[in-house]
C-alpha positions in Angstrom: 95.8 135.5 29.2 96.9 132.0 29.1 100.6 131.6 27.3 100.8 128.9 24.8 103.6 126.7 26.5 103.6 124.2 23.8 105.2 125.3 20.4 104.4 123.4 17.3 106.3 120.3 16.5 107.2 121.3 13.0 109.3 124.1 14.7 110.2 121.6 17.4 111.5 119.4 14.2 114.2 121.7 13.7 115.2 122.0 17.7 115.2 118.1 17.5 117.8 117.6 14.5 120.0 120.4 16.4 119.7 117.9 19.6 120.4 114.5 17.4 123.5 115.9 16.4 124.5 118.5 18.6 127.1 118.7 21.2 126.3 118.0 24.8 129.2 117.7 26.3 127.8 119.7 29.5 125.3 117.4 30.5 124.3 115.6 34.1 123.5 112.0 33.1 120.3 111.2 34.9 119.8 107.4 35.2 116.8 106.0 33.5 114.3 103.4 35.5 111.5 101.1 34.0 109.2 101.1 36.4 107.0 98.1 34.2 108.2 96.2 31.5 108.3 97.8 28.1 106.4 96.5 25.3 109.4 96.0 22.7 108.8 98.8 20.0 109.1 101.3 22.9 112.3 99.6 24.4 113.7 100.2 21.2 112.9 103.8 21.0 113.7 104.2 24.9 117.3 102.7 24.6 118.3 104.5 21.4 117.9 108.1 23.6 120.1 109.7 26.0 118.1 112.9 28.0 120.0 115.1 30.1 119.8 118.8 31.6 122.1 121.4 32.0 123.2 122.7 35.7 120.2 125.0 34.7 117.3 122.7 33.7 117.9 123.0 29.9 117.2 119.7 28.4 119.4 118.5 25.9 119.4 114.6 24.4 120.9 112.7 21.6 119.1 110.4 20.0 119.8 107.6 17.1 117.1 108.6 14.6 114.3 111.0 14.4 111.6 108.5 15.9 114.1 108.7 18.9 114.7 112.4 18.7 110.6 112.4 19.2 110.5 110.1 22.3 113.3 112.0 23.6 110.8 115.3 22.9 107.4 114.4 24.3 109.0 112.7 27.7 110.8 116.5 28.2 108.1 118.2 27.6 105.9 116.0 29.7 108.6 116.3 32.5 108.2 120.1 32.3 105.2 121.0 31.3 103.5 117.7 33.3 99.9 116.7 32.3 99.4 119.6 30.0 101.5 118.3 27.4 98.9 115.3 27.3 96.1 117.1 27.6 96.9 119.4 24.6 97.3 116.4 22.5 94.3 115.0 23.7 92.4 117.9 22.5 92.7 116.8 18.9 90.6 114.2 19.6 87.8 116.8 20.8 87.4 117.8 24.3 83.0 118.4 24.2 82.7 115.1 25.1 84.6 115.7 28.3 84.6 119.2 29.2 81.4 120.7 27.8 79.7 123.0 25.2 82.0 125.8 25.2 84.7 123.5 22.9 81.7 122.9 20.9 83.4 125.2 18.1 86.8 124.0 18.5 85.8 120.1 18.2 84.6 121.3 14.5 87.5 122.9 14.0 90.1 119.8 15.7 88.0 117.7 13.7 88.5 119.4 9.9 92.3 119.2 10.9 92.5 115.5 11.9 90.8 114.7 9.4 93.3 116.4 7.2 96.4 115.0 8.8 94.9 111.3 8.4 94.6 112.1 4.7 97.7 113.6 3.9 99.6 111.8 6.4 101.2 109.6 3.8 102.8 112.7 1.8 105.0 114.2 4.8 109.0 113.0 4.8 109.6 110.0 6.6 111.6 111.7 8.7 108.8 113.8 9.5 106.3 111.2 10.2 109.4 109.4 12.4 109.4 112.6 14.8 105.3 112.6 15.1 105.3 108.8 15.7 108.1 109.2 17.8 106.3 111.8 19.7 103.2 109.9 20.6 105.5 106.9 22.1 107.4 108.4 24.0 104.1 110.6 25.4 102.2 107.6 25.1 105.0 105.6 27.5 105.4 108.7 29.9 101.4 108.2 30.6 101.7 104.8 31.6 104.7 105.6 33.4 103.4 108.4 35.6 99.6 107.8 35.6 99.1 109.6 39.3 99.8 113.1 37.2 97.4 112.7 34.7 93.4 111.8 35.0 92.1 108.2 35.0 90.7 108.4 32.0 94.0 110.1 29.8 94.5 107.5 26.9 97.8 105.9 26.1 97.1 104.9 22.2 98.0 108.6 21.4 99.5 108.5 17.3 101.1 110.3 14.8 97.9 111.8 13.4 97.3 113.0 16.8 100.4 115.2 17.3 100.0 115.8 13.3 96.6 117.5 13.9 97.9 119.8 16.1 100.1 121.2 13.2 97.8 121.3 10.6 97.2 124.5 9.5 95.0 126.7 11.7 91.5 127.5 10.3 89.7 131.0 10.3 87.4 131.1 13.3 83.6 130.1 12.1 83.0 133.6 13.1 85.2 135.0 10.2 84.2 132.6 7.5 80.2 133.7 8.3 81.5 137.3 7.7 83.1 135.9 4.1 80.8 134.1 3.3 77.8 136.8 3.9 80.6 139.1 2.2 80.3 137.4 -1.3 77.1 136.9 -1.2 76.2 140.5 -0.9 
């Protein structure tokens, strides 16, 4: 059975103010590269960031602001967890399209959530919506960044209701809501 490597970000939220203001004294500076220029929103978010790791591999980083503290998230992530970090964003989009029938079910289900997260988008904290936004930069800049990792065809406009959708509430399976449905009507 697969394990779920990617925790949600509104438990990740918390981790991420621990990291803006916690103490990382212990840290191995690692020296940042552009490989391409940045487009200036992102240079913004990538300068106000520090990442390091512990002699261990722990990544810490401070950042200047939650939008930071996100960039500083999805690029650790994507460093450890490589092209699946991506790929399980992408899947709020729907994966059908691409990988077939059997995410038939899921699509409806991805789909009930975005379209959630677009309408209620508005209501979350600014801070809130700062880490997602956040997020999608600095996953959306680690794509472009390290394309050989990731298929041709992995998008880099990746935002906020994206990594939103991911968060949203988990449905019943269409299986279980049959079985309630044929319930009441009984």
């Amino acid at each position: 059975m697969a394990r779920r490597l990617l925790l949600p970000l509104a438990v990740l939220t918390l981790a991420a103010s621990t990291a803006v203001l916690g103490d990382t004294t212990d840290l191995k500076a690692r020296p940042t590269s552009a490989q391409r220029p940045t487009p200036p929103a992102l240079t913004a978010l990538w300068k106000q960031v520090e990442i390091g790791r512990t002699a261990h591999g722990v990544p810490h980083f401070r950042a200047e602001n939650m939008r930071a503290a996100g960039y500083a998230l999805a690029w650790v992530m994507s460093e450890d967890y490589g092209p699946r970090t991506a790929t399980r964003i992408l899947s709020s989009r729907g994966l059908a399209r691409t990988a077939g029938r059997p995410f038939l079910d899921a699509d409806f289900e991805m789909h009930r959530a975005r379209i959630r997260a677009i309408e209620t988008y508005h209501l979350l904290d600014q801070e809130t919506r700062d880490m997602y936004d956040g997020f999608a930069a600095g996953l959306n800049r680690y794509v472009e960044l390290h394309r050989a990792e990731f298929q041709p065809d992995m998008p880099t406009d990746f935002s906020g209701y994206d990594i939103l959708t991911l968060d949203v509430g988990d449905a019943p399976p269409a299986a279980r809501i049959r079985r309630f449905l044929a319930a009441i009507k009984a």
